[in-house]
C-alpha positions as CSV (number, residue, x, y, z in Angstrom):
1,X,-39.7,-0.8,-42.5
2,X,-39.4,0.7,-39.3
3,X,-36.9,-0.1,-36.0
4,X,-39.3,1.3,-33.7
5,X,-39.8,-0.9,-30.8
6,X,-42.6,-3.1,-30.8
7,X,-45.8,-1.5,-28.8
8,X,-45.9,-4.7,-26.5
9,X,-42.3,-3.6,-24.6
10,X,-43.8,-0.5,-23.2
11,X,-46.4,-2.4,-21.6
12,X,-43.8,-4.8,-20.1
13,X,-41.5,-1.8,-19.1
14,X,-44.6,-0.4,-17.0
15,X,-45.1,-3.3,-15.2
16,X,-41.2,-3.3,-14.2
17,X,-41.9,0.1,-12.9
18,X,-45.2,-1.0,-11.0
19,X,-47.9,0.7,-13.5
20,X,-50.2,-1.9,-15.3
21,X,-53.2,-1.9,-17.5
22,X,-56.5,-1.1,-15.6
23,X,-58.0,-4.3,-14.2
24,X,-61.2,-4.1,-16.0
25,X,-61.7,-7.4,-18.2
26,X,-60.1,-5.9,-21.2
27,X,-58.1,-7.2,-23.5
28,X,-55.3,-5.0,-25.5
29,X,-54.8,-6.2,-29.0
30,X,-51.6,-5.4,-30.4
31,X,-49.9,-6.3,-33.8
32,X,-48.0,-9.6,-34.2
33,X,-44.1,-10.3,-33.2
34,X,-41.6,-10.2,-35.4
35,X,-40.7,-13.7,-36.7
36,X,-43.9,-14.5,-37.3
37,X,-44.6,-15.1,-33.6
38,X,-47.4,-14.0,-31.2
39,X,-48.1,-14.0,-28.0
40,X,-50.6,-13.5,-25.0
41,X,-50.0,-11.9,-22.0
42,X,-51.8,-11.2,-18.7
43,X,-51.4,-9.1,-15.8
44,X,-54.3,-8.7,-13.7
45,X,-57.6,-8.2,-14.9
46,X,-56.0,-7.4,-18.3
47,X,-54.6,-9.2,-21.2
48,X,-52.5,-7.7,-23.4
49,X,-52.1,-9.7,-27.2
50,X,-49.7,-9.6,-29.9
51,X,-51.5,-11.4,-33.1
52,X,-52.5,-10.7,-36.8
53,X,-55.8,-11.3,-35.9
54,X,-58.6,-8.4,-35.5
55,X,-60.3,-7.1,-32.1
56,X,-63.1,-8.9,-33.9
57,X,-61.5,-12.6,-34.3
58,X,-59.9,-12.1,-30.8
59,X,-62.9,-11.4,-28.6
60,X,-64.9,-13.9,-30.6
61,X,-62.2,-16.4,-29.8
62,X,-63.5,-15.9,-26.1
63,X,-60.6,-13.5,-25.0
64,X,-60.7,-11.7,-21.7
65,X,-58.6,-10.0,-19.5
66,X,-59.9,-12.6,-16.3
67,X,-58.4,-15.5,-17.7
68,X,-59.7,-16.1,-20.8
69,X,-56.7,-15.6,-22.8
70,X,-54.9,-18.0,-21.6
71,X,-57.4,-20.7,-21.6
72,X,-56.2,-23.6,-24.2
73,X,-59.4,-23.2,-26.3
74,X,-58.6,-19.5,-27.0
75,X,-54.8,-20.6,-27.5
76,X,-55.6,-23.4,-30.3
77,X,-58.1,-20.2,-31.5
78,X,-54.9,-18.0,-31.6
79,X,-52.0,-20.5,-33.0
80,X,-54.7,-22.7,-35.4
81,X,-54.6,-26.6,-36.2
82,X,-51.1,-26.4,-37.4
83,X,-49.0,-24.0,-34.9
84,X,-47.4,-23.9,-32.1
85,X,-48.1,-23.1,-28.7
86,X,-45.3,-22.6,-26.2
87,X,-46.1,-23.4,-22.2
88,X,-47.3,-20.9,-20.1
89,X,-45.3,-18.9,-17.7
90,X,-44.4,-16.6,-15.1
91,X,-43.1,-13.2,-16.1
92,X,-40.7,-11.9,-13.9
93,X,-38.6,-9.1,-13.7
94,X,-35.9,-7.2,-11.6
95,X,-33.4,-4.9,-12.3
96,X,-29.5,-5.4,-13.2
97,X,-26.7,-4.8,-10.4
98,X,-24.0,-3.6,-12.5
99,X,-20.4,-3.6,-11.5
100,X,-17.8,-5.8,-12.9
101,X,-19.2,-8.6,-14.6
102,X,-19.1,-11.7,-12.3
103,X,-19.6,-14.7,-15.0
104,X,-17.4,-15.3,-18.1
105,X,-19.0,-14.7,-21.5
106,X,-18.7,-18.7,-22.9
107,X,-18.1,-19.3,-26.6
108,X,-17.8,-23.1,-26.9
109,X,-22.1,-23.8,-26.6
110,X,-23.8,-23.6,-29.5
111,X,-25.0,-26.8,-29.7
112,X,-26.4,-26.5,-25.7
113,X,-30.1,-27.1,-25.8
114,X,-30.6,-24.1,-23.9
115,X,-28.7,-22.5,-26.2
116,X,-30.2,-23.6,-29.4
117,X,-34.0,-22.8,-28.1
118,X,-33.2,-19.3,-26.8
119,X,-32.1,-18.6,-30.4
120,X,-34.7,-20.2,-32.1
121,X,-37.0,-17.8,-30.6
122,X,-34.8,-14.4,-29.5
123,X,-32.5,-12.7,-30.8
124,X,-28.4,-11.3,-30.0
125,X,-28.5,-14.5,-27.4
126,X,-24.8,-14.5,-24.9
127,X,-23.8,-16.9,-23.3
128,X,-22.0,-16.9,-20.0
129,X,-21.8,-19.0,-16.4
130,X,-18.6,-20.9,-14.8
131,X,-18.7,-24.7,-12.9
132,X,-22.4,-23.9,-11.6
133,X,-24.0,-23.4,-15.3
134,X,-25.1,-21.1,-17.9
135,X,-27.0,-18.2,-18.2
136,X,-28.6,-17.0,-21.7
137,X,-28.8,-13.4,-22.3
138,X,-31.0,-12.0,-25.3
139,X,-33.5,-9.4,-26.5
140,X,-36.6,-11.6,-26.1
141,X,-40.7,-10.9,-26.5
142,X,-41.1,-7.1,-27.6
143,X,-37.1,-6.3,-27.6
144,X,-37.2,-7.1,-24.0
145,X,-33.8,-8.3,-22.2
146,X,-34.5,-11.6,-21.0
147,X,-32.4,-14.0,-18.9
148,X,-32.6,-18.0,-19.0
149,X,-30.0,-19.7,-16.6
150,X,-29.5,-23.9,-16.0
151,X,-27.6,-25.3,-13.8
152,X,-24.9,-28.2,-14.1
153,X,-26.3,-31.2,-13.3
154,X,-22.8,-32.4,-12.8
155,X,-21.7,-30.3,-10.4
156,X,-22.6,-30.9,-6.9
157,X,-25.8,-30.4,-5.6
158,X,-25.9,-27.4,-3.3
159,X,-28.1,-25.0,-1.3
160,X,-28.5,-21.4,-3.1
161,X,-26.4,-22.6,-6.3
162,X,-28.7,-21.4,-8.7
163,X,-29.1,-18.1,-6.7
164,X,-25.5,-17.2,-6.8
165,X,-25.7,-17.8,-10.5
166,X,-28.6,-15.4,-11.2
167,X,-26.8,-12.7,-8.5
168,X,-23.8,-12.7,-10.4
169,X,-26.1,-12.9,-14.0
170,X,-27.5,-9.5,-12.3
171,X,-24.0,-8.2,-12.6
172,X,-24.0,-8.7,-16.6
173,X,-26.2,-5.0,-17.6
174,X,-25.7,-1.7,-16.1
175,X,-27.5,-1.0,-13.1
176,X,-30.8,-0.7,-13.0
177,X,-31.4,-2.0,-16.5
178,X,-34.7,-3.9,-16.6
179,X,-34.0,-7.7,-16.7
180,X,-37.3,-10.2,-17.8
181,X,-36.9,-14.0,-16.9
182,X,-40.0,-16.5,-18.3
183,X,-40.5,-19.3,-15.5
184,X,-42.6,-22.2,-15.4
185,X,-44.9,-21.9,-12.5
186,X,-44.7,-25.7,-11.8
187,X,-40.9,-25.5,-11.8
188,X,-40.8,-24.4,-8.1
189,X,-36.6,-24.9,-7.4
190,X,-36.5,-21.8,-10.4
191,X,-39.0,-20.0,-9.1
192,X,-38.0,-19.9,-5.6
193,X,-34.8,-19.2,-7.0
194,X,-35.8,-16.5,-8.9
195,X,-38.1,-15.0,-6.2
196,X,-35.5,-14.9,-3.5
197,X,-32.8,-13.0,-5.9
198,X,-35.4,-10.2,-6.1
199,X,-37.4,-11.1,-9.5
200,X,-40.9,-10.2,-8.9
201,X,-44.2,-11.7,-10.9
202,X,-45.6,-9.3,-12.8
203,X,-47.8,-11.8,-15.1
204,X,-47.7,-14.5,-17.1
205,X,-47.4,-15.0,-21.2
206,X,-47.6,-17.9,-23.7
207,X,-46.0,-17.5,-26.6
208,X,-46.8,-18.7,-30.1
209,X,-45.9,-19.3,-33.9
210,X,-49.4,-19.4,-35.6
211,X,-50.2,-21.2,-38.7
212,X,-52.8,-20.4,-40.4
213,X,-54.3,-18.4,-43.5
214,X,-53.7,-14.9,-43.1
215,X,-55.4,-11.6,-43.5
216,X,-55.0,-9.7,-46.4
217,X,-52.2,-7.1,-45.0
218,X,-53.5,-4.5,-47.5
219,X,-57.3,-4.5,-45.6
220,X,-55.2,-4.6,-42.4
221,X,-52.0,-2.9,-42.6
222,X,-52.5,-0.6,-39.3
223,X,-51.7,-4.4,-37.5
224,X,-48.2,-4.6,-39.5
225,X,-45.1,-3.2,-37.5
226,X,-45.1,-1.0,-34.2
227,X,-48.5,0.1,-34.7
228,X,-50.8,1.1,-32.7
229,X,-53.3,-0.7,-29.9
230,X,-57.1,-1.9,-30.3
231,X,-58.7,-2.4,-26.5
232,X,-61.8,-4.6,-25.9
233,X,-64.0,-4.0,-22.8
């Protein structure tokens, strides 16, 4: 066993800082997720892939860094007949304000949807808001910290709600702690939201729980854990 971070986060922490993969095609195949999850992200002109399967399987699955991997036929390639594929979205990131935390940690919310699916797929989830909504914090795909917010439908519908909510969410990390947020392109109120807080796009990702027959990890064992990266060109 080993607690070293998964390979994928340093990928995502270069695009924070503005340096991504070279936009030749390729595709970067990494080992799986904990959890038994895997996942496909692209940046541009480059895929980068978290799965059990081989450089082999993955480029004969039709792969690419141009689109490929995220096409639905290379998706139902990646998850098989059985598992299950998450929708595609918008990775963004910006960086945490600091300062006196502006939003109450909330305790009483377990049973929130929100709630309930952050934990079903991340890990040391918060949760915290006030009268406008919630916000989830976690360590999400690759260790990243990700943030999920929704607002209250009850409360009153106002102009720039949910972009004092993600201001003061900004407050929750040290400064200049690199915050990850997964949108939904077609959900345009977030993204706009989002956007205009000072999240930038930086890709987009589909996460999945495969099922189906596995390798022998013996024959494969450099995939298991934080090891190392196989590129196809």
């Amino acid at each position: 066993m080993t607690d070293a971070p998964h390979p994928l986060l340093t990928h995502l922490l270069a695009a924070a800082e503005g340096r991504f993969p070279p936009a030749d095609g390729g595709v970067t195949v990494l080992p799986p997720l904990p959890g038994g999850l895997e996942c496909s992200v692209a940046f541009t002109g480059h895929a980068v892939i978290a799965t059990a399967q081989d450089a082999e399987q993955v480029a004969a699955a039709g792969a690419d860094g141009f689109g490929g991997s995220l096409a639905p036929r290379f998706l139902l390639r990646l998850a098989g007949p059985e598992g299950w594929i998450g929708v595609t979205d918008a990775t963004l990131t910006a960086r945490a304000t600091g300062g006196p935390p502006r939003l109450d940690t909330l305790h009483h919310l377990d049973d929130h949807p929100r709630v309930r699916f952050a934990r079903s797929l991340r890990s040391r989830v918060t949760v915290h808001g006030d009268e406008r909504g919630l916000v989830t914090l976690a360590e999400g795909l690759a260790g990243r910290r990700e943030l999920g917010i929704e607002l209250d439908p009850a409360h009153p519908q106002g102009r720039g709600r949910g972009r004092s909510l993600l201001r003061d969410a900004l407050t929750l990390l040290p400064a200049g702690t690199p915050l990850f947020a997964a949108v939904a392109p077609g959900n345009a109120r977030s993204l706009r939201a989002f956007l205009a807080t000072g999240f930038t796009p930086v890709g987009s990702e589909v996460l999945l729980r495969p099922a189906r027959e596995r390798a022998d990890p013996t024959r494969r064992g450099q995939l298991g854990g934080g090891g190392g990266a196989l590129r196809l060109t």
